[in-house]
C-alpha positions as CSV (number, residue, x, y, z in Angstrom):
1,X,0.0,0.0,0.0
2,X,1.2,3.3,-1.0
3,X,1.2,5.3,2.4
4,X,0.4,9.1,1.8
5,X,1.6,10.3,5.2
6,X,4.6,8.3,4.9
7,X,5.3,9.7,1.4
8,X,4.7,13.2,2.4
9,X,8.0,12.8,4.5
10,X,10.0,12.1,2.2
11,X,9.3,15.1,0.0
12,X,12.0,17.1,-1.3
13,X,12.6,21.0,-0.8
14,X,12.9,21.4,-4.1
15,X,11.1,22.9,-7.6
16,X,9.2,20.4,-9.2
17,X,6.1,18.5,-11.0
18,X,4.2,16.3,-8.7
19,X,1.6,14.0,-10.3
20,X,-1.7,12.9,-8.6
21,X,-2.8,9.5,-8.8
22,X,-6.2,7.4,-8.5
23,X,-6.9,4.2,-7.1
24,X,-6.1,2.6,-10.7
25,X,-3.1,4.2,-11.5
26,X,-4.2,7.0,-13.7
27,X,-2.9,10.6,-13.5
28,X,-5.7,13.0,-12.7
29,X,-3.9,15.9,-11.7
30,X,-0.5,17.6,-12.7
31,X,0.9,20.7,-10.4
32,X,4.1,22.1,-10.2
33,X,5.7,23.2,-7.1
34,X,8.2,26.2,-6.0
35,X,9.2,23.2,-3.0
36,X,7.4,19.8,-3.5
37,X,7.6,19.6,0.2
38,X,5.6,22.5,1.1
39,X,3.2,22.2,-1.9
40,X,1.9,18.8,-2.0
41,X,1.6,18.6,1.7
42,X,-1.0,21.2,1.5
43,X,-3.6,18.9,-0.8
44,X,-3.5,16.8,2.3
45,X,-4.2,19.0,5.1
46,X,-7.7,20.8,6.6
47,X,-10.0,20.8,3.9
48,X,-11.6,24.0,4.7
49,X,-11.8,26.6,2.8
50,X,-11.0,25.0,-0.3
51,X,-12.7,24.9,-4.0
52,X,-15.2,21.9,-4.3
53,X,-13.1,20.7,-7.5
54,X,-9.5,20.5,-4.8
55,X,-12.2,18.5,-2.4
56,X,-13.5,16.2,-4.9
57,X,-9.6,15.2,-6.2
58,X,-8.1,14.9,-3.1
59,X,-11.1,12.4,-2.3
60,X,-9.8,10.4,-5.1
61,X,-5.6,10.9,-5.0
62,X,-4.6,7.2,-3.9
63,X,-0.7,8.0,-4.4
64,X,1.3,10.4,-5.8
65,X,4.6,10.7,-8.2
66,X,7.1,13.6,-8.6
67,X,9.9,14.9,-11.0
68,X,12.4,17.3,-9.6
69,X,13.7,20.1,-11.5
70,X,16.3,22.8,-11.2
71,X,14.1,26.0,-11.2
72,X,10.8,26.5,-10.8
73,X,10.9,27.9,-15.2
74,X,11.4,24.3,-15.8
75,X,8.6,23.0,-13.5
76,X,6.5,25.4,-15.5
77,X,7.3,23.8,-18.7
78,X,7.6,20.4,-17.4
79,X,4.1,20.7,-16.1
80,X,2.6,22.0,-19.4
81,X,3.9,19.2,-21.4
82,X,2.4,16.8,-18.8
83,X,-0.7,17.7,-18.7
84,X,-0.6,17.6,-22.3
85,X,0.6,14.0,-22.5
86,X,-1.6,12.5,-19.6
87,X,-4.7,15.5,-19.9
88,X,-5.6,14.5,-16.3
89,X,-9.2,15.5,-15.6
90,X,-8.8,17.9,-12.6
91,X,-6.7,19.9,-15.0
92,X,-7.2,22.6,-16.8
93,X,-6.8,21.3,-20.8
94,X,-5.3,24.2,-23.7
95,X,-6.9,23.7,-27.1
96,X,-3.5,23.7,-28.6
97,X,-0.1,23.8,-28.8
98,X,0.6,27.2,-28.7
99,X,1.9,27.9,-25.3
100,X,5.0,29.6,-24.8
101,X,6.6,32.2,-27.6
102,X,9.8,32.0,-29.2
103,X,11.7,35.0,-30.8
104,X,12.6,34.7,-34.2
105,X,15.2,35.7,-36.2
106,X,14.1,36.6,-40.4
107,X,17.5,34.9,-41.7
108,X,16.0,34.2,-45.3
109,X,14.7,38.3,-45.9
110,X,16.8,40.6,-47.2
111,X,16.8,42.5,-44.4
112,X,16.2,40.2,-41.2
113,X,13.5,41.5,-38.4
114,X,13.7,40.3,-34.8
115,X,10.0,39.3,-33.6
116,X,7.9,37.3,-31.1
117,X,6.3,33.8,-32.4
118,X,4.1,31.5,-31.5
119,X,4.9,28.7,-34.0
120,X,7.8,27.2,-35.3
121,X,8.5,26.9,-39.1
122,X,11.2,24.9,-41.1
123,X,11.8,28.6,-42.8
124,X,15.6,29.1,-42.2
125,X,14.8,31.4,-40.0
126,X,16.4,31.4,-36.4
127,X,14.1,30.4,-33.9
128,X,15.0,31.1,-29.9
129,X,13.4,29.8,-26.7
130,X,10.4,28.8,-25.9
131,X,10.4,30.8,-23.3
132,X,7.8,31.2,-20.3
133,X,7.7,34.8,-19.2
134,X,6.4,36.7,-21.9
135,X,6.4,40.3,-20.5
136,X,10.7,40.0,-20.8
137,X,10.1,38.5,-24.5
138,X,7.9,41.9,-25.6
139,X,10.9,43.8,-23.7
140,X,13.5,41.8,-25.3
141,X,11.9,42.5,-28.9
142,X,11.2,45.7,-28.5
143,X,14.7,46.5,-27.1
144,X,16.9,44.9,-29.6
145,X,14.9,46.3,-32.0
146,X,15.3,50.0,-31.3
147,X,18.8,49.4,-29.6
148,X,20.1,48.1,-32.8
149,X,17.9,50.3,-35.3
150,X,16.1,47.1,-36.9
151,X,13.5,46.8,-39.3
152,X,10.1,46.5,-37.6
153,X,8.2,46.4,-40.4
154,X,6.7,43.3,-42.5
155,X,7.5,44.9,-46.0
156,X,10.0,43.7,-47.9
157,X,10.3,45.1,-51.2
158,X,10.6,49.0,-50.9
159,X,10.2,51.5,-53.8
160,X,11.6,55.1,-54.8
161,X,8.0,56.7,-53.4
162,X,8.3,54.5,-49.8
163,X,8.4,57.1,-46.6
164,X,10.0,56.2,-43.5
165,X,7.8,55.7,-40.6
166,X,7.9,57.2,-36.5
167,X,10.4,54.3,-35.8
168,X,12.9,55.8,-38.1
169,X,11.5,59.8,-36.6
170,X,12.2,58.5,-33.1
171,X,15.6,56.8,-33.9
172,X,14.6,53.3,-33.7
173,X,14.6,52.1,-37.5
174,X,17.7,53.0,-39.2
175,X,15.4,53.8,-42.0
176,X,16.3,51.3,-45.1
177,X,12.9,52.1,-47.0
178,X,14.6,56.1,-47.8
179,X,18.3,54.8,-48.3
180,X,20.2,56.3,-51.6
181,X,20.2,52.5,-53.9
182,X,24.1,53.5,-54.2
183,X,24.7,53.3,-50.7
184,X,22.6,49.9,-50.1
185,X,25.5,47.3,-50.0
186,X,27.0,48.9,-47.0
187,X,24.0,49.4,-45.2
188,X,23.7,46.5,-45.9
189,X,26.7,45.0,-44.4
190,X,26.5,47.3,-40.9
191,X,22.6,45.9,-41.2
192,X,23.6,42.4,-40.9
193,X,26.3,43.1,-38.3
194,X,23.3,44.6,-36.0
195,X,21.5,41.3,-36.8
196,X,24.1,39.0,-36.0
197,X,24.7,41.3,-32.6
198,X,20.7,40.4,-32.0
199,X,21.9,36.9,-32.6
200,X,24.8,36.9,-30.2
201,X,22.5,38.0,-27.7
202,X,19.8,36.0,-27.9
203,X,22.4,33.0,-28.0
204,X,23.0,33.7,-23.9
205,X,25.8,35.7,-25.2
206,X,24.5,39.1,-23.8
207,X,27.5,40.0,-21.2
208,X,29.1,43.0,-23.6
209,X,25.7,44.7,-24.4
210,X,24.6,44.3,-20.7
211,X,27.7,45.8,-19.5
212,X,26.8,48.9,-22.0
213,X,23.2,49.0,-21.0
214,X,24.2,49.2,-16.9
215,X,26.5,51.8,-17.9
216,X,24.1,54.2,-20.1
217,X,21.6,53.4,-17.0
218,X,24.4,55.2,-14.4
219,X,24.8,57.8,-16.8
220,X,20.7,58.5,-17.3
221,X,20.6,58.3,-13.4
222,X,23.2,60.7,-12.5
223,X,21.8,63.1,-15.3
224,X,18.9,63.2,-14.0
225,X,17.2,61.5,-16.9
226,X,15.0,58.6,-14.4
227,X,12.9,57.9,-17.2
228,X,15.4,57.0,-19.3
229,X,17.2,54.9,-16.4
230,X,14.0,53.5,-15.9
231,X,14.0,52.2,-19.3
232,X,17.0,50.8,-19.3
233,X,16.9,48.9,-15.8
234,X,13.5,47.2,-17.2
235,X,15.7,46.0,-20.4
236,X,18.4,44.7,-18.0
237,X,15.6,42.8,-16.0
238,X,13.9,41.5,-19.0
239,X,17.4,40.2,-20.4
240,X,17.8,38.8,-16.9
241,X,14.3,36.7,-16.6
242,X,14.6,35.8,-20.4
243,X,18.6,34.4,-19.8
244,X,17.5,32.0,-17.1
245,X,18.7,28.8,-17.6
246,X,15.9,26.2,-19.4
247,X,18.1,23.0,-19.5
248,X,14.6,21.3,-20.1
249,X,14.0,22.8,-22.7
250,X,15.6,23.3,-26.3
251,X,14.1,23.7,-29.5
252,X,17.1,22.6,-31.3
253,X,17.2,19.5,-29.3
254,X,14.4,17.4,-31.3
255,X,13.4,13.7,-30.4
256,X,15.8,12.1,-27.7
257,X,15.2,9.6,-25.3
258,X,17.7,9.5,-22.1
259,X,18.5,6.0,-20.8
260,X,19.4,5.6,-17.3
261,X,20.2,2.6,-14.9
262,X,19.5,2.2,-11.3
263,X,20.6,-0.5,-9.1
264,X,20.1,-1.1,-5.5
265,X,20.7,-4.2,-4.3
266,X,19.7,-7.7,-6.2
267,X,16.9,-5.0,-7.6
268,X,17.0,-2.2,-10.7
269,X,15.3,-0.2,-12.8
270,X,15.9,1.1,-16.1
271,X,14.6,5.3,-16.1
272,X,13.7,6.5,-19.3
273,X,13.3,10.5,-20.4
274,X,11.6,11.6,-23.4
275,X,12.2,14.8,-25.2
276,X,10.2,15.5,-28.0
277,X,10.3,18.4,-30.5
278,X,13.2,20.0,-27.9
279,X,10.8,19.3,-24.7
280,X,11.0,17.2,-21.6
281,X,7.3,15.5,-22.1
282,X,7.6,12.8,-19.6
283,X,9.6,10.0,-18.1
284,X,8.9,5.9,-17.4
285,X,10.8,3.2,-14.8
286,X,10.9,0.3,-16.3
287,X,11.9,-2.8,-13.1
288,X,14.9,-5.5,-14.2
289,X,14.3,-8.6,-13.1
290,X,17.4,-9.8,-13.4
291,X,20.3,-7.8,-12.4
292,X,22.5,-9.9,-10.1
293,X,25.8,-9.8,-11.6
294,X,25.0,-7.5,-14.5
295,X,26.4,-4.3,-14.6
296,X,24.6,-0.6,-15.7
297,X,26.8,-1.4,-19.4
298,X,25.1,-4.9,-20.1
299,X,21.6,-3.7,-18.0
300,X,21.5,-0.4,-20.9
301,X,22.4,-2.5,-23.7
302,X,19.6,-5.2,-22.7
303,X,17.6,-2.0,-22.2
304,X,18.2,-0.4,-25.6
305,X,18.0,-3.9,-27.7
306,X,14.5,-5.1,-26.1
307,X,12.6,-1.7,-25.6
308,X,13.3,0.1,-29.1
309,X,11.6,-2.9,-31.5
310,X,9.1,-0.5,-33.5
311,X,9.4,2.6,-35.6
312,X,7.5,4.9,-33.4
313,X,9.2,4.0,-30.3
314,X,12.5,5.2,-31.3
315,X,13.9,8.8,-31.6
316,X,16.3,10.4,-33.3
317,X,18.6,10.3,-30.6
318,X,19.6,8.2,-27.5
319,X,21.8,9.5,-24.5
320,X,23.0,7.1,-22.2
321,X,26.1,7.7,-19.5
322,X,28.5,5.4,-21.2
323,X,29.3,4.0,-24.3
324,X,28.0,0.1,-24.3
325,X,29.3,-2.7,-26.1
326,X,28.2,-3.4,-29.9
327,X,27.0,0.3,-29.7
328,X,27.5,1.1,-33.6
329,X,25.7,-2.2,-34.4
330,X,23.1,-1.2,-32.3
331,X,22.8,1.9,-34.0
332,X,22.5,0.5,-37.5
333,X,19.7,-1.8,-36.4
334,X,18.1,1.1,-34.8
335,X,18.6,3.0,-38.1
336,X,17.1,0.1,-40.7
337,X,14.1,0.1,-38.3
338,X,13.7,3.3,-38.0
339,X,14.8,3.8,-41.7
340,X,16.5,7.4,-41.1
341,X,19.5,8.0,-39.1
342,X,19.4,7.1,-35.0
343,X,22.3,7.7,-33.0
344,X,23.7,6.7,-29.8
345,X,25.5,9.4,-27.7
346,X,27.5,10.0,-24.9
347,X,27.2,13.4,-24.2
348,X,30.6,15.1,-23.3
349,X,29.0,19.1,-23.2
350,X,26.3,21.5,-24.6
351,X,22.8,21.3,-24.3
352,X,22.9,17.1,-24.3
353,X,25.5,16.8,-21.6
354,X,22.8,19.5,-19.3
355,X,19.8,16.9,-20.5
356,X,22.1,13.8,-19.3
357,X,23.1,15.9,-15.5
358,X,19.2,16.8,-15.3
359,X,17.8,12.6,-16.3
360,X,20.9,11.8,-13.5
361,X,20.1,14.3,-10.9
362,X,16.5,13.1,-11.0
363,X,17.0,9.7,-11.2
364,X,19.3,9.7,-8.0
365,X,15.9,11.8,-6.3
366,X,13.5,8.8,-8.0
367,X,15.8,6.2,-6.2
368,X,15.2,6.8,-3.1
369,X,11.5,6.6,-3.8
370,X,11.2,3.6,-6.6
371,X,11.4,0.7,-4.4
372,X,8.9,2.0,-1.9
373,X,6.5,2.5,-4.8
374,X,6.8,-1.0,-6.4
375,X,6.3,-2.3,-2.9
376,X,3.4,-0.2,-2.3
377,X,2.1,-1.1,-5.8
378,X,2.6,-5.1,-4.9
379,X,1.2,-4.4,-1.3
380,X,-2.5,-2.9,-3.1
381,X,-2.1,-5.3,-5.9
382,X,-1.7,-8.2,-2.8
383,X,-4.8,-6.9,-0.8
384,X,-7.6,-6.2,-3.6
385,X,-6.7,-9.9,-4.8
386,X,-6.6,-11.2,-1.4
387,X,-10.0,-9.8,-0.4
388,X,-11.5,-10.7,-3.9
389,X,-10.2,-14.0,-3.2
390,X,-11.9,-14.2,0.2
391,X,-15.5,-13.2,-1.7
392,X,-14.7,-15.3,-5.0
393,X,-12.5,-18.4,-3.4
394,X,-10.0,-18.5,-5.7
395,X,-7.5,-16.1,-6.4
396,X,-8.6,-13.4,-9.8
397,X,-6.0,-12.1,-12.3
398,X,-8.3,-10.5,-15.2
399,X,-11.3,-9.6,-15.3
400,X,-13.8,-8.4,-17.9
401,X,-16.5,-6.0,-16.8
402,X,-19.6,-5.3,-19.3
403,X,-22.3,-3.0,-19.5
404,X,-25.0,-1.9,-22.0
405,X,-26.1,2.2,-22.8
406,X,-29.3,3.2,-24.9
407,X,-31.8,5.9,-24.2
408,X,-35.0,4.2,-24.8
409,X,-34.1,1.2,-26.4
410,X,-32.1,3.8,-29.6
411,X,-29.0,3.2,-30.7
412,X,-28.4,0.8,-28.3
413,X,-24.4,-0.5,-27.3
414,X,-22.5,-2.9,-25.6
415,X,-19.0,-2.3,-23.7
416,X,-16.5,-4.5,-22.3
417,X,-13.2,-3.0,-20.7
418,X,-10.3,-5.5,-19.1
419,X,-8.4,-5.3,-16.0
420,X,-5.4,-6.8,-15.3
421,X,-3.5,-6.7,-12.0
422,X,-5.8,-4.2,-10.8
423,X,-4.6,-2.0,-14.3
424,X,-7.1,-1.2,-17.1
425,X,-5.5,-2.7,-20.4
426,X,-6.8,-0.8,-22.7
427,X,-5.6,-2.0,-25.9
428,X,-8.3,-5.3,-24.7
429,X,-11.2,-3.0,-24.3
430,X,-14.0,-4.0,-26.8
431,X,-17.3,-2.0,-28.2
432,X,-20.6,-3.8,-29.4
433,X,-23.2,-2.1,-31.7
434,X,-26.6,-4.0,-30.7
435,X,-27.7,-6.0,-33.8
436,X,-30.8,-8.4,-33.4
437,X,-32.3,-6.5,-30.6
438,X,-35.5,-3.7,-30.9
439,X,-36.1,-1.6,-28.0
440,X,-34.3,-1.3,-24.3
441,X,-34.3,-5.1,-23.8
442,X,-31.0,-5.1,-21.4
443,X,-31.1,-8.2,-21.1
444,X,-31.7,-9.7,-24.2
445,X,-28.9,-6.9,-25.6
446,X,-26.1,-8.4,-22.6
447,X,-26.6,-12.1,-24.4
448,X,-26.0,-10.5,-27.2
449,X,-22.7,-9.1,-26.9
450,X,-21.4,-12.0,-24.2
451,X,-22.5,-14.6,-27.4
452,X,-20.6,-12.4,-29.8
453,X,-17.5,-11.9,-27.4
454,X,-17.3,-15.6,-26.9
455,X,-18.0,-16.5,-30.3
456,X,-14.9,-14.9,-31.6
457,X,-12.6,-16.6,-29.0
458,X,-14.2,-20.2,-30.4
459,X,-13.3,-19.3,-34.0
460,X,-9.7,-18.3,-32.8
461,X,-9.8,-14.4,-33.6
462,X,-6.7,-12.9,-31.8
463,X,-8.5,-9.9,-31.1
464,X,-10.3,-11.7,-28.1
465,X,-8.1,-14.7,-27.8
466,X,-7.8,-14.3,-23.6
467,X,-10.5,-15.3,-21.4
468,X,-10.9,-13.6,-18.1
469,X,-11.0,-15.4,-14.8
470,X,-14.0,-13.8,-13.6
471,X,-16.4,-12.0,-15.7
472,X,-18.3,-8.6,-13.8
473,X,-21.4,-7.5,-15.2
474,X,-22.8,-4.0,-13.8
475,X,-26.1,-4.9,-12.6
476,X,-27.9,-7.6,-10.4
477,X,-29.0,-11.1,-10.8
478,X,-30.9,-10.7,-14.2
479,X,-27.4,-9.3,-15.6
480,X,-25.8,-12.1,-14.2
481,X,-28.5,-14.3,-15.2
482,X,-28.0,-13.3,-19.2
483,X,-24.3,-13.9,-19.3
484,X,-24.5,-17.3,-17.3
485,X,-27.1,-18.7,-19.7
486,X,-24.7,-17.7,-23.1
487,X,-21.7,-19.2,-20.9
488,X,-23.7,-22.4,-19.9
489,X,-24.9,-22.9,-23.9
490,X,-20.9,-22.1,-25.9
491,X,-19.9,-24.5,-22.8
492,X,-17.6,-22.1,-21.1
493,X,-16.4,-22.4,-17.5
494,X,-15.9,-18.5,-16.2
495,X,-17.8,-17.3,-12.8
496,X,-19.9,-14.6,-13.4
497,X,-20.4,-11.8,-10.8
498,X,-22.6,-8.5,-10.8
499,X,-22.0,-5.0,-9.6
500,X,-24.5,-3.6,-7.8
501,X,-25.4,0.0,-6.9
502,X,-27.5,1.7,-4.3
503,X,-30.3,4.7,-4.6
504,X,-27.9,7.3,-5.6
505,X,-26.3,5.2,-8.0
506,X,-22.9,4.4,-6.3
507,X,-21.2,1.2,-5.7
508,X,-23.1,-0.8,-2.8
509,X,-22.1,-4.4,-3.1
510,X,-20.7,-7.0,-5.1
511,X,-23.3,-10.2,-5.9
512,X,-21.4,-13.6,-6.0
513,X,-23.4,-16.8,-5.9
514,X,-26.9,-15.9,-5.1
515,X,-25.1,-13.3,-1.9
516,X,-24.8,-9.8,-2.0
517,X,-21.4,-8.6,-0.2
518,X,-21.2,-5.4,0.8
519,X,-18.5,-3.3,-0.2
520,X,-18.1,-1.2,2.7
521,X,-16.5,-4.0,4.3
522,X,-13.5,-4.4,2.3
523,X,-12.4,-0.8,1.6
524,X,-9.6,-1.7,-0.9
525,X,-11.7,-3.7,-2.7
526,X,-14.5,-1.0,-2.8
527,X,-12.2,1.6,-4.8
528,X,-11.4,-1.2,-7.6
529,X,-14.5,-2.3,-8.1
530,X,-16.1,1.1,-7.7
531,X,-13.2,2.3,-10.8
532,X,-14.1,-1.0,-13.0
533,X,-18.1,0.2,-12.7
534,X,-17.6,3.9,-14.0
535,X,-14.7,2.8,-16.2
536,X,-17.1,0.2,-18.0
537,X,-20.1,2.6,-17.7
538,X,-18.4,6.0,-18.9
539,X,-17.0,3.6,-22.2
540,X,-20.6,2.3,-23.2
541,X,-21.6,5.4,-22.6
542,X,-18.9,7.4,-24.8
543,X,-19.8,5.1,-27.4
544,X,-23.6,5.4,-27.2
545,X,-23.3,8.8,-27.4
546,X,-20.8,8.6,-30.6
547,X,-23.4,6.2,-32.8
548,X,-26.2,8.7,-31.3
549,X,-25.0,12.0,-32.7
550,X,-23.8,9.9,-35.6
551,X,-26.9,8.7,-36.8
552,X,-29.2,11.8,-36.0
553,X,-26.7,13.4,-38.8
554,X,-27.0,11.2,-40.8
555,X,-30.6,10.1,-41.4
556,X,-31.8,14.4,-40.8
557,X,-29.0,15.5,-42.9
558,X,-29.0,12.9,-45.9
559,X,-32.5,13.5,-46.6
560,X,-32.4,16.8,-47.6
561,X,-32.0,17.3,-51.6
562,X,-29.4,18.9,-52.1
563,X,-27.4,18.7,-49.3
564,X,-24.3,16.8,-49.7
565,X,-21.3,15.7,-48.3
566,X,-19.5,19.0,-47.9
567,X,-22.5,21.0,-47.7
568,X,-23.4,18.6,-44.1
569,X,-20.1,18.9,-43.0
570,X,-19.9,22.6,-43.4
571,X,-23.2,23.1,-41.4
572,X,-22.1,20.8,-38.7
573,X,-18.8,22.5,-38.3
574,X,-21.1,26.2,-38.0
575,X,-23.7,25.1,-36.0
576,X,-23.1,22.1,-34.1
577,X,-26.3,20.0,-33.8
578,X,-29.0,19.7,-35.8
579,X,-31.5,20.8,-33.7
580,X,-29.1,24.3,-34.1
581,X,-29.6,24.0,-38.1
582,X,-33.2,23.2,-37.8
583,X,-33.2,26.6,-35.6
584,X,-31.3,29.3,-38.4
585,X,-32.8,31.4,-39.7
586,X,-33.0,31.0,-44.1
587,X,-30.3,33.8,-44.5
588,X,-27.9,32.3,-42.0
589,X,-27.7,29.3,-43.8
590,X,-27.2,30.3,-47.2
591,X,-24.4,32.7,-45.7
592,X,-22.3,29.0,-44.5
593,X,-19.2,28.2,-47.1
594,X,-20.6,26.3,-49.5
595,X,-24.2,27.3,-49.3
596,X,-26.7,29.1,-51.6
597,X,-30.2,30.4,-50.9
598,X,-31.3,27.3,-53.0
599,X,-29.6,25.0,-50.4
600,X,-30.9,26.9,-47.2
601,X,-34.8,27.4,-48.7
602,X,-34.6,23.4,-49.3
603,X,-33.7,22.7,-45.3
604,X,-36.1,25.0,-44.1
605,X,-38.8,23.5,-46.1
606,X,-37.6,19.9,-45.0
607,X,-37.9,21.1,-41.3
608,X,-41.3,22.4,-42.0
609,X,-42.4,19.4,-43.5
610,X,-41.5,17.2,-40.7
611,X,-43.7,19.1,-38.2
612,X,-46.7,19.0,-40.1
């Protein structure tokens, strides 16, 4: 059993991302933390006070996991790309990717501009960052810019008639739209000098044009001039928040995985970072079985050669601490699989050699914690199937749990989802669309889908080629019932047991054998049998809803003359639902891309024609 108070303990004082955990594993909330000690300990202290979303999670946290970082900047980013990999649901989601800005550099125009971005380009153009704080990027910009004299403008042809603009009347554009065409080459060349200065700068190589900025600042002080010195000190702050290290983070980095070793006794663990497109998205433990006698050289290389066996699993990339034996071999398998160039790397500086210190650093932190974890993890793994055991009499490895979603006997589903070792194995869940049943017969609709489950494990389909030990139906006795009778008929041995709710539709009990046991009385097993309920419920539900909105499309939509593919899709993407196309008004319609009043005069009609 994971023990919170325990865990809490063992915290460290240190920046960080700390993930929230449910009672199956899953990640349903991602923070980050100025001190991981301070900040997680407060989820788990008085509860008053607080937001009824904090309430409601904490309810549900069942462990917790953690990343240390050097600075609270990388946290930040750390944090972002987490949520975006995991998208826990007491987070807060973005709609896309467009988080942090970078600055760019114009290489491929004539004259180069220096400007803030939000997206990244394969343009030749010189991209910088991301970066988090974006007050210090609109300084920065706006700075080098007018220190420098560049072009802020997006034109880039000029002719004889072109005026110079207030940059150039307030000295911050050195004016190239009025320059003499005899004189262009070297403006040109000072141009590009200011550009490659910008460059220099933004490259963390800022110390000479600091140094010149504190001085002017002095100067503008002790003349007097406090607005000016104002200025100044706010450029010298922004270069200071903008310069702050981000060894998580670097958009030149692009796909690498980091492969790390840990051993502690007869036990170890392979850690494995992954930075994608130049960020820190994540990081896996993988446990050795075997390490007795092997050393982190032979444990990597077994790593490396078992893990990467498909395409999408392996990067560009691979850092590991040391070079391992057949190493160049390894890379050219990598490589055919791959089919594009893979290399393995031993960092010995730059950008790579921080990546490597940071994966080490927070390895050595995950060390301390790993074992703990797996034993906790064994520990609830240990208790659910010992107390399932005690209801069931024999000890339960996977189960399949199966439910059935209509509204009024339409559209109706089935769903089955899988759970092994108390983890959801998704890759085995399974949808049904009702076939030979009219109307909300449950019943008749659950021997449906166990007949067609079964079915295709008789006739050898891989696809459902494992049977479960125990097979959990939410409902009662009639559920039960359905199943049993399909089971008894295909000749199948697997128990059958039903979940059960009470009047407010939670988990009450579990039926087994004609006997209802109350789940209050095993506490462990509650919360896993409670998760496989919802989990099986919210999936036949999803789905319902998905064939639902499907078909209303479909048979409204399709029946209208004139109305075709494009023309549906077009009205769907605008309005949303039918019953918000049925509700437009003639004009509105005909004003959609791809419309005409022809089009919208023939939907109305077809609407009024239906109520009549």
């Amino acid at each position: 059993m994971f023990d919170i108070q325990e865990n809490l303990k063992k915290l460290p004082d240190r920046p960080g991302v700390y993930m929230h955990k449910d009672s199956l594993g899953e990640v349903i909330y991602v923070g980050k933390a100025v001190s991981l000690k301070n900040r997680v300990r407060q989820y788990f202290q008085s509860s008053r006070n607080r937001e009824l979303k904090v309430r409601s999670m904490v309810k549900n946290i069942s462990e917790f996991e953690y990343i240390v970082t050097d600075t609270e900047m990388e946290a930040l980013i750390l944090e972002c790309n987490l949520i975006k990999k995991y998208k826990p649901k007491y987070n807060i989601l973005l709609r896309d990717d467009k988080t942090y800005p970078y600055i760019k550099v114009t290489m491929k125009e004539e004259w180069p501009r220096v400007l803030k971005t939000r997206t990244v380009k394969h343009d030749g153009s010189k991209y910088f960052g991301p970066y988090t704080d974006v007050s210090a990027v609109n300084n920065i910009v706006d700075f080098l810019n007018g220190f420098l004299k560049l072009k802020g403008c997006s034109q880039k042809q000029f002719s004889t008639s072109s005026r110079p603009c207030l940059n150039y009347h307030i000295g911050r554009c050195a004016g190239l739209c009025s320059i003499d065409k005899g004189s262009e080459e070297d403006i040109r060349e000072e141009y590009l000098k200011s550009v490659s200065v910008a460059i220099e700068f933004l490259s963390g190589r800022s110390r000479k044009i600091a140094e010149q900025l504190t001085q002017e600042m002095r100067t503008a002080a002790e003349e007097l001039r406090f607005e000016d010195a104002a200025y100044l000190r706010n450029q010298i702050h922004a270069m200071e928040a903008l310069g702050e290290k981000q060894s998580v983070v670097k958009q030149e980095a692009g796909d690498i995985d980091v492969v790390i070793c840990l051993k502690r006794g007869d036990r170890g663990h392979i850690v494995l970072f992954f930075v994608r497109d130049g960020k820190l998205v994540g990081r896996e433990s993988f446990r050795l079985d075997t390490v007795v006698g092997i050393n982190d050289n032979e444990a990597v290389r077994e790593f490396i050669t078992q893990y990467y066996y498909s395409p999408e699993r392996i990067p560009g990339e691979i850092l590991i601490e040391e070079h391992i034996d057949d190493e160049e071999l390894i890379g050219r398998r990598l490589t055919d699989i791959k089919q594009k160039k893979v290399m393995l790397q031993v960092p010995k500086r730059g950008h790579k050699k921080a990546l490597l210190e940071l994966a080490i650093k927070d390895s050595l932190v995950l060390s301390k914690s790993i074992d703990d974890r797996e034993a906790s993890k064994k520990e609830r793994i240990d208790s659910i199937n010992k107390q399932l055991e005690e209801i069931i009499g024999h000890q339960i490895n996977r189960i399949e749990a199966y439910d059935i979603s209509n509204i009024n006997g339409v559209d109706s589903v089935g769903a089955m989802v899988v759970f092994e070792n108390t983890a959801a194995i998704k890759n085995d869940f399974r949808k049904f669309k009702i076939r030979t049943v009219e109307g909300a017969d449950d019943f008749a609709s659950m021997q449906e889908v166990i007949y067609r489950r079964f079915k295709r494990f008789l006739d050898g389909d891989k696809a459902f080629s494992k049977l479960p030990d125990i097979i959990f139906m939410d409902g009662g006795k009639p559920q039960i019932t359905a199943a049993e009778q399909v089971l008894a008929a295909m000749k199948l041995d697997i128990p059958v047991a039903g979940m059960v709710k009470d009047d407010n539709h939670r988990t009450r009990g579990l039926i087994w054998k004609e006997k209802e046991y109350k789940l209050s009385e095993y506490p462990i097993l509650f919360k896993y049998v409670t998760a496989i309920q919802d989990k099986v419920h919210e999936f036949a539900i999803d789905y319902h809803t998905g064939i639902r909105n499907k078909s209303l499309e479909k048979s409204i939509l399709d029946d209208i003359k004139g109305i075709g593919k494009a023309r549906k899709k077009s009205l769907i993407r605008e309005f949303g639902s039918i019953e918000a196309i049925k509700a437009a008004s003639e004009a509105e319609l005909a004003g959609i891309p791809g419309m005409n009043v022809k089009a919208a005069r023939a939907i109305k009609e077809f609407f009024v024609e239906r109520e009549t």
